[in-house]
MMTF fields as JSON, N, C-alpha, C and O atoms, coordinates in Angstrom:
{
  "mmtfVersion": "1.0.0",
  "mmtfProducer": "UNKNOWN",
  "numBonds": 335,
  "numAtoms": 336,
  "numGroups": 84,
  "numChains": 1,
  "numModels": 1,
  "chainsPerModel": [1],
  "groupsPerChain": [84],
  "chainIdList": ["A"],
  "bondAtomList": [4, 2, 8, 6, 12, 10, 16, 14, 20, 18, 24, 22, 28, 26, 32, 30, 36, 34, 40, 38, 44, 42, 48, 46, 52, 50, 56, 54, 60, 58, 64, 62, 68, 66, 72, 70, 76, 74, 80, 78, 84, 82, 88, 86, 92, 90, 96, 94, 100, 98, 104, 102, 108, 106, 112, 110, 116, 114, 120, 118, 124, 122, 128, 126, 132, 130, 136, 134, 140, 138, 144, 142, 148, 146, 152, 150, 156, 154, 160, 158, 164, 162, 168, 166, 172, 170, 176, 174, 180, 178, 184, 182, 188, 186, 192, 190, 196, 194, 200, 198, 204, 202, 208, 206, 212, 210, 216, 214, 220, 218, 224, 222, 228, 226, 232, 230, 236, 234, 240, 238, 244, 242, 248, 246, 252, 250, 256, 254, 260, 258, 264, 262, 268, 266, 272, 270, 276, 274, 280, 278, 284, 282, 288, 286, 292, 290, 296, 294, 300, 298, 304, 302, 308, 306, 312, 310, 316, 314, 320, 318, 324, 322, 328, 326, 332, 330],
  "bondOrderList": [1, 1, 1, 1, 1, 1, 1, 1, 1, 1, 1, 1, 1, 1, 1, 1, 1, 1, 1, 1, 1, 1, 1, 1, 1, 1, 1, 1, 1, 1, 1, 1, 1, 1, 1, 1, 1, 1, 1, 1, 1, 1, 1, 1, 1, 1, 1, 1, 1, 1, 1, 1, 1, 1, 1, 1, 1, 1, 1, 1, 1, 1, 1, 1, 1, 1, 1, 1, 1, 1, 1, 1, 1, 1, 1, 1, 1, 1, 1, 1, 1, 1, 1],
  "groupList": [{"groupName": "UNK", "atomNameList": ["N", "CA", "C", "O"], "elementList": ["N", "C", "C", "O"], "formalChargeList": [0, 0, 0, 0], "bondAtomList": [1, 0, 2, 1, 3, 2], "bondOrderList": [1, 1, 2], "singleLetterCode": "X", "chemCompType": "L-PEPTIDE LINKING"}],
  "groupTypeList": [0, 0, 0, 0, 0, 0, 0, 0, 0, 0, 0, 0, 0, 0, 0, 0, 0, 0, 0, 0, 0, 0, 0, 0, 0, 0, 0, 0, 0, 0, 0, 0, 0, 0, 0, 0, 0, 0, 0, 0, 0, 0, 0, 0, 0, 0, 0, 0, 0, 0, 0, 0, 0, 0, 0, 0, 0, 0, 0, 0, 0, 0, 0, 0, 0, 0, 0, 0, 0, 0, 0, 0, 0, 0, 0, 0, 0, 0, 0, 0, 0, 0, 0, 0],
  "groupIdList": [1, 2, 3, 4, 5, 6, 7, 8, 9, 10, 11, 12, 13, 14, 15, 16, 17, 18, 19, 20, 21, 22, 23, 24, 25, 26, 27, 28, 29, 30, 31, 32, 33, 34, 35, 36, 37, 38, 39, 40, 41, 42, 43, 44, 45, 46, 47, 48, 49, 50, 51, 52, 53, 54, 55, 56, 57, 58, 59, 60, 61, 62, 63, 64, 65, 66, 67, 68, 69, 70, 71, 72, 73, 74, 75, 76, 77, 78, 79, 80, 81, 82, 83, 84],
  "secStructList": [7, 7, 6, 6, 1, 7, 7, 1, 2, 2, 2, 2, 2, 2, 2, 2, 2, 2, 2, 2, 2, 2, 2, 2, 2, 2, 1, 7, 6, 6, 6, 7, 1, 3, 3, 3, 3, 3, 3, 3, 3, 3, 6, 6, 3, 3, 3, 3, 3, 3, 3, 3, 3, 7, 1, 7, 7, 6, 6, 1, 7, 7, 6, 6, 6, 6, 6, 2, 2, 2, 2, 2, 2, 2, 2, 2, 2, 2, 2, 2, 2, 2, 2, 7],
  "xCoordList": [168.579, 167.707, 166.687, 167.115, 165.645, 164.517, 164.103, 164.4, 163.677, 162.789, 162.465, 162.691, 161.644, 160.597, 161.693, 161.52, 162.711, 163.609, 164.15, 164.292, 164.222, 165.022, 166.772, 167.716, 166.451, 167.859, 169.016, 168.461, 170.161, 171.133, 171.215, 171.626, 170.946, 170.921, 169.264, 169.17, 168.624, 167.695, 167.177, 166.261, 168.356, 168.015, 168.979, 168.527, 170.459, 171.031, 169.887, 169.36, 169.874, 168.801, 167.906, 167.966, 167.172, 165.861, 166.802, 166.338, 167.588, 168.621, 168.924, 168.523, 169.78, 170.275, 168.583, 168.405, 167.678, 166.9, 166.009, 165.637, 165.718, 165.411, 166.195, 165.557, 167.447, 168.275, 168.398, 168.522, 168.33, 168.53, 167.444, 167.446, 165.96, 164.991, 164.483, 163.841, 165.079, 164.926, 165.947, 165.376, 167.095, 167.953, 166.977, 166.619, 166.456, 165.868, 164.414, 163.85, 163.782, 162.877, 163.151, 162.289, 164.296, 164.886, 164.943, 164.302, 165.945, 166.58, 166.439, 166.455, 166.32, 166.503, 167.635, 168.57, 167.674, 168.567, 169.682, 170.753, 169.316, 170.653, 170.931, 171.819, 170.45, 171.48, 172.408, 173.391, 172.389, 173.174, 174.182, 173.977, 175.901, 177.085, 177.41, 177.764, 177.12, 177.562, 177.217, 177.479, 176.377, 175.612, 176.358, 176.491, 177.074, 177.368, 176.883, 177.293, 175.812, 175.084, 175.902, 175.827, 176.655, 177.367, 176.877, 176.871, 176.418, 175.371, 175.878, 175.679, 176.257, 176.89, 175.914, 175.586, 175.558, 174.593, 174.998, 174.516, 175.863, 176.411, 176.277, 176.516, 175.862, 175.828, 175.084, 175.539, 173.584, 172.811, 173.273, 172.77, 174.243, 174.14, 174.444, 175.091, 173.71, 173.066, 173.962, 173.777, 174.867, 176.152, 175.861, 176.135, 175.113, 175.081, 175.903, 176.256, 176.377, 177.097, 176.723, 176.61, 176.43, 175.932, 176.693, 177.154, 176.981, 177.953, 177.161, 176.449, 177.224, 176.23, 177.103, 177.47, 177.156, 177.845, 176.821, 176.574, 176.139, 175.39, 176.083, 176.16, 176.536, 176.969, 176.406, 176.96, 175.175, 174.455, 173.493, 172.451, 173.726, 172.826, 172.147, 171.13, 172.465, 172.335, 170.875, 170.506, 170.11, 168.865, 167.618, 166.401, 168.411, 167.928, 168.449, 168.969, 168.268, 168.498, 169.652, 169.982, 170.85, 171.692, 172.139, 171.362, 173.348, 173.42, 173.994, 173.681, 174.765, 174.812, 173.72, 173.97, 172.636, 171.125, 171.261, 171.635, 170.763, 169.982, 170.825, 170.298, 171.928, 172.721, 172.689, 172.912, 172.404, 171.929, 170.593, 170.527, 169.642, 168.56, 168.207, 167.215, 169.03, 168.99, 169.32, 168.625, 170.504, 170.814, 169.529, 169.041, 169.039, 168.35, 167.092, 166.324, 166.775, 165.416, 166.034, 165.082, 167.239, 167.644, 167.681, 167.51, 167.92, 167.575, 166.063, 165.574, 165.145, 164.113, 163.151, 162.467, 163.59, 163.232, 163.674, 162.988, 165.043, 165.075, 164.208, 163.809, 164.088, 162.95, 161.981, 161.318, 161.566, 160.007, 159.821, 159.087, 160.774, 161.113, 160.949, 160.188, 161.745, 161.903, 160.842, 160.762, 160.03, 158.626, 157.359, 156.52, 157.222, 156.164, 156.505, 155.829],
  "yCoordList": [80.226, 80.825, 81.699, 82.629, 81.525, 82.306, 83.745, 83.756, 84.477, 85.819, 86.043, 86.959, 84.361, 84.143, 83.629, 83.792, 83.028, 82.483, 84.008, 85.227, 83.102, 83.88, 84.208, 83.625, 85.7, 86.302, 85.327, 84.414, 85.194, 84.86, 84.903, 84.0, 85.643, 87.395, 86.354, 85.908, 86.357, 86.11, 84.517, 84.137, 83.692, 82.185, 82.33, 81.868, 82.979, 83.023, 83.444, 82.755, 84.233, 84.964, 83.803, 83.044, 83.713, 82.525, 81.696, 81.549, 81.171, 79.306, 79.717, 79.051, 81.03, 81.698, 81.59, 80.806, 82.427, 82.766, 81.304, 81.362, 80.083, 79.214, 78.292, 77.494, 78.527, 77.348, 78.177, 77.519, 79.342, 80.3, 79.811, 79.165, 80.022, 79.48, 78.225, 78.193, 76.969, 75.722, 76.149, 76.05, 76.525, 76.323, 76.88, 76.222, 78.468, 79.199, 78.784, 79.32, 77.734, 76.756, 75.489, 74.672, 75.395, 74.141, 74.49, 73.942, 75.64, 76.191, 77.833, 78.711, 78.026, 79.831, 80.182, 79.401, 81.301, 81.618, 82.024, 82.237, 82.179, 82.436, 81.027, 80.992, 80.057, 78.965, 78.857, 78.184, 79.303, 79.304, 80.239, 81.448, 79.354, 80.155, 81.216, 82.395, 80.24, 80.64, 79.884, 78.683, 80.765, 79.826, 80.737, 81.955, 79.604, 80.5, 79.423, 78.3, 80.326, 79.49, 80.414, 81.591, 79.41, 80.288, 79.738, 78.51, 80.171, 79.883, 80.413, 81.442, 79.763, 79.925, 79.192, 78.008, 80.385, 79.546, 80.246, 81.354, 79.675, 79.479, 78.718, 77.548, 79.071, 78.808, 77.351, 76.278, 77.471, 76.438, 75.681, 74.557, 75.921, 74.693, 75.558, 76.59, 74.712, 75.761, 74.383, 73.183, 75.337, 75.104, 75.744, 76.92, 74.705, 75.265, 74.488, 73.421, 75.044, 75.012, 75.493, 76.718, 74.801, 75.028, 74.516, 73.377, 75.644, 75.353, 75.783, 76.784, 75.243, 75.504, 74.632, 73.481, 76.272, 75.485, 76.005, 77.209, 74.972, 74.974, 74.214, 72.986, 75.043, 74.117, 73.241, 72.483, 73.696, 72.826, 72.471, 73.119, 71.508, 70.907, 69.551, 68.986, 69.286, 68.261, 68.507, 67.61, 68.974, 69.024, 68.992, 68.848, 69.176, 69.475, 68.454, 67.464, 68.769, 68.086, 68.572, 69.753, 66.904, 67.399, 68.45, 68.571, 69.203, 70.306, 69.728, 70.479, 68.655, 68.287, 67.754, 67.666, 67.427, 66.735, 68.234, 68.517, 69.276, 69.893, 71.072, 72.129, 70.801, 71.348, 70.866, 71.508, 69.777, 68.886, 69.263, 69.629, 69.081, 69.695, 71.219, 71.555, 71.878, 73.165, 73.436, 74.085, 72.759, 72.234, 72.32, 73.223, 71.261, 70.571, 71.42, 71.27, 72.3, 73.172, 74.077, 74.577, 74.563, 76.086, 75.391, 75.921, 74.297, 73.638, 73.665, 73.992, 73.247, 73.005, 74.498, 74.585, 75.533, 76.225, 77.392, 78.236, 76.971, 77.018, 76.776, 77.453, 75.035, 74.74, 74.929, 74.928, 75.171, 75.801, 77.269, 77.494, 78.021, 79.498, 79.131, 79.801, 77.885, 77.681, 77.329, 77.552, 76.666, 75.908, 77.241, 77.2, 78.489, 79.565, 80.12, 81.048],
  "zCoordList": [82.676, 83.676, 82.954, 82.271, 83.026, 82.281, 83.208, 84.402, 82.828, 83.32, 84.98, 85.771, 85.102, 86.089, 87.647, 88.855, 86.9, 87.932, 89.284, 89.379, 89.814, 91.177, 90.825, 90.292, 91.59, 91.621, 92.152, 92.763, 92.157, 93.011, 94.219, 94.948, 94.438, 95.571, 96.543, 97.687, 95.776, 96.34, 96.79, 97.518, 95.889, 96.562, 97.749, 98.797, 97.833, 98.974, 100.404, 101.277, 100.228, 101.648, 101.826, 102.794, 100.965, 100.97, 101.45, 102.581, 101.437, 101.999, 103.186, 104.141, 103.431, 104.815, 105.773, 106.705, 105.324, 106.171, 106.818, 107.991, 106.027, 105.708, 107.027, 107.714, 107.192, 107.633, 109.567, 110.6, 109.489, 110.991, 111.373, 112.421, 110.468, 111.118, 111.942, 112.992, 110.963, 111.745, 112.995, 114.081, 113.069, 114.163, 115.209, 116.186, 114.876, 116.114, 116.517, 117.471, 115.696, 116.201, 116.894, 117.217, 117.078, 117.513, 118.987, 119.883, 119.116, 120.453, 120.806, 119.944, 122.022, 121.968, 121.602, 121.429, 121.456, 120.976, 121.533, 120.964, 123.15, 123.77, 124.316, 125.167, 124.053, 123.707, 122.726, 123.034, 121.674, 120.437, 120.75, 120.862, 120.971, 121.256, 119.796, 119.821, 118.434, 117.546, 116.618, 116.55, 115.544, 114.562, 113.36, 113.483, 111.565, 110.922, 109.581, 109.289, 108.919, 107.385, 106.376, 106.024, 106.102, 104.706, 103.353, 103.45, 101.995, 101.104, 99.463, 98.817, 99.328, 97.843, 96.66, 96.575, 95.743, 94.608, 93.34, 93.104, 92.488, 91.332, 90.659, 90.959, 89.545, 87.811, 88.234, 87.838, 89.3, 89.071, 90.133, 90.12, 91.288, 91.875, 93.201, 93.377, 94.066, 95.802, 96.904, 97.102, 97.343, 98.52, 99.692, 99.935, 100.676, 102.272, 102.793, 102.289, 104.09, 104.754, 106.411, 106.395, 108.217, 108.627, 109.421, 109.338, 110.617, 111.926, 113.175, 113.093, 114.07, 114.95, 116.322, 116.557, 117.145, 118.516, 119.433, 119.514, 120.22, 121.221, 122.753, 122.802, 123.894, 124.419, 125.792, 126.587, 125.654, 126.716, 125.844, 125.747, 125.192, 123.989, 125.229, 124.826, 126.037, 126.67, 126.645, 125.887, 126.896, 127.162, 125.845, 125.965, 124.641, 123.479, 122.892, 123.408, 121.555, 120.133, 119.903, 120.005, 119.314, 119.26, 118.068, 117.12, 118.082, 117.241, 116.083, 115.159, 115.584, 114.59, 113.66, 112.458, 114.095, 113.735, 113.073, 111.935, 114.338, 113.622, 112.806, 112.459, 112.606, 111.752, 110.216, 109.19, 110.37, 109.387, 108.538, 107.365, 109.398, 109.241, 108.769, 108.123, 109.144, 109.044, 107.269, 106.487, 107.012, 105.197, 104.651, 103.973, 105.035, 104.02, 104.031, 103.08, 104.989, 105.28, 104.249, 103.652, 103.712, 103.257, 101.492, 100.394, 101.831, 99.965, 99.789, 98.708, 101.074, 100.436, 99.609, 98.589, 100.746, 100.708, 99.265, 98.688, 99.078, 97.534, 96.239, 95.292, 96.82, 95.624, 95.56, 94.523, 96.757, 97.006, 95.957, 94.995, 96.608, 95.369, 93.961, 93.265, 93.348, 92.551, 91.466, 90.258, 92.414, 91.659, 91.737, 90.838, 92.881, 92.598, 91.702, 91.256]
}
């Protein structure tokens, strides 16, 4: 890890903040019973994890999609960090 690289500390938040966001663009938020992004980034390698219970999803997108989605927004947003 060189100088310029990002804290630990700071790709977590960036992945956390990254992954709440797609969810709370998806749905309001008092639709969301219980949303939990847990974010582990060690020795080079970035572990999300994204639970999301919505229970009148009927009208929306389902919550596994965008649980899904929500991942892959908190990686991108990693590499995005990674490459400024």
């Amino acid at each position: 890890m060189s100088e310029a690289d990002p804290s630990d500390e700071e790709v977590v938040r960036v992945a956390a903040e990254a992954a709440e966001g797609l969810v709370f663009s998806r749905y309001k938020q008092s639709a969301v019973r219980d949303l939990d992004v847990t974010v582990t980034f060690e020795e080079g390698v970035l572990e999300v994890d994204v639970y999301l219970n919505v229970p009148d999803a009927a009208d929306g997108p389902e919550p596994e999609g965008v649980a899904d989605d929500a991942a892959l927004a908190a990686r991108e947003a990693v590499d995005d960090l990674f490459e400024a």
